[in-house]
C-alpha positions as CSV (number, residue, x, y, z in Angstrom):
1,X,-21.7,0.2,46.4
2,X,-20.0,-0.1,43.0
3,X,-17.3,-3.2,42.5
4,X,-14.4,-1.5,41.9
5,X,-12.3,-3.5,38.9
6,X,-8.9,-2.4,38.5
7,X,-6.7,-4.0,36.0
8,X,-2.6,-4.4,36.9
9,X,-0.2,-4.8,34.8
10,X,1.4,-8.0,34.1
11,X,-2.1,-9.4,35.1
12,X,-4.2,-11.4,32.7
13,X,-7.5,-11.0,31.8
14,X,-9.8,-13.7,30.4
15,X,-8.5,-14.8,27.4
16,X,-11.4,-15.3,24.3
17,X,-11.4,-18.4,22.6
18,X,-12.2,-19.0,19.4
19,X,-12.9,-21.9,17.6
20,X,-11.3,-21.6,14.6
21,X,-8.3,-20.1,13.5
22,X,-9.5,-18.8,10.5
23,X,-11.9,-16.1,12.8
24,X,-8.9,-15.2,14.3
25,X,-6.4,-14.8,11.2
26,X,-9.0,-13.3,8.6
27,X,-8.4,-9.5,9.6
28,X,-4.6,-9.7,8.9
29,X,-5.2,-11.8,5.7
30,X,-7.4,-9.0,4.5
31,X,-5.2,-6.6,5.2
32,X,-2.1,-8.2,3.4
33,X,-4.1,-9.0,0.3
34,X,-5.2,-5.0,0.2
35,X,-1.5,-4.5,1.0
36,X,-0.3,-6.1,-1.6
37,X,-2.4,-4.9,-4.3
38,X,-1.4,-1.7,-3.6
39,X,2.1,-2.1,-4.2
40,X,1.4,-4.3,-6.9
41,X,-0.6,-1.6,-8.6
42,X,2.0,1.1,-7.8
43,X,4.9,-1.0,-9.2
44,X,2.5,-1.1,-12.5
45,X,2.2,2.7,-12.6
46,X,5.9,3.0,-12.3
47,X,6.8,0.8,-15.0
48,X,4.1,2.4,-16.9
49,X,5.7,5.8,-17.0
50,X,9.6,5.0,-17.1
51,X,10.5,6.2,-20.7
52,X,11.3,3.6,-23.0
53,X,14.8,3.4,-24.4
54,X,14.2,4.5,-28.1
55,X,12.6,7.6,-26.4
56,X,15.5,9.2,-25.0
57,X,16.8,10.5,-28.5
58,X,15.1,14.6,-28.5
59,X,13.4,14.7,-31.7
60,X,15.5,16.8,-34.0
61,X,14.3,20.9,-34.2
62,X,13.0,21.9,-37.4
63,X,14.8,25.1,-38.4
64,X,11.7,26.4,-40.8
65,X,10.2,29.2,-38.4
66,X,10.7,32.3,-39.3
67,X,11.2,35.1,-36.8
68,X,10.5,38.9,-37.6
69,X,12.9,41.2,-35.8
């Protein structure tokens, strides 16, 4: 007959040691560096593309076109 393991709640389990922390925390540090080089390149972008302050004159309109009625 098959053992029959049920888990409950509130009940541990075995608990997986590891030996270094670094194992552990290497994941999340991975993560956070991706993370943050996303933001990092998306602040870039933004910066990139706000006009600059001398651009916000319009360029004056040439009045030599001639238009035929």
């Amino acid at each position: 007959m098959a053992t029959n393991n049920m888990k409950r709640i509130g009940k541990r389990g075995a608990q997986v040691e590891h030996s270094n922390a670094w194992e552990v925390m290497r994941p999340f540090v991975h993560f956070g560096i991706k993370a943050a080089s996303a933001i990092a390149h998306t602040l870039i972008y933004i910066v990139k593309h706000v006009p600059k302050p001398g651009s916000l004159n319009p360029p004056e309109r040439k009045r030599d076109k001639i238009i035929k009625i």
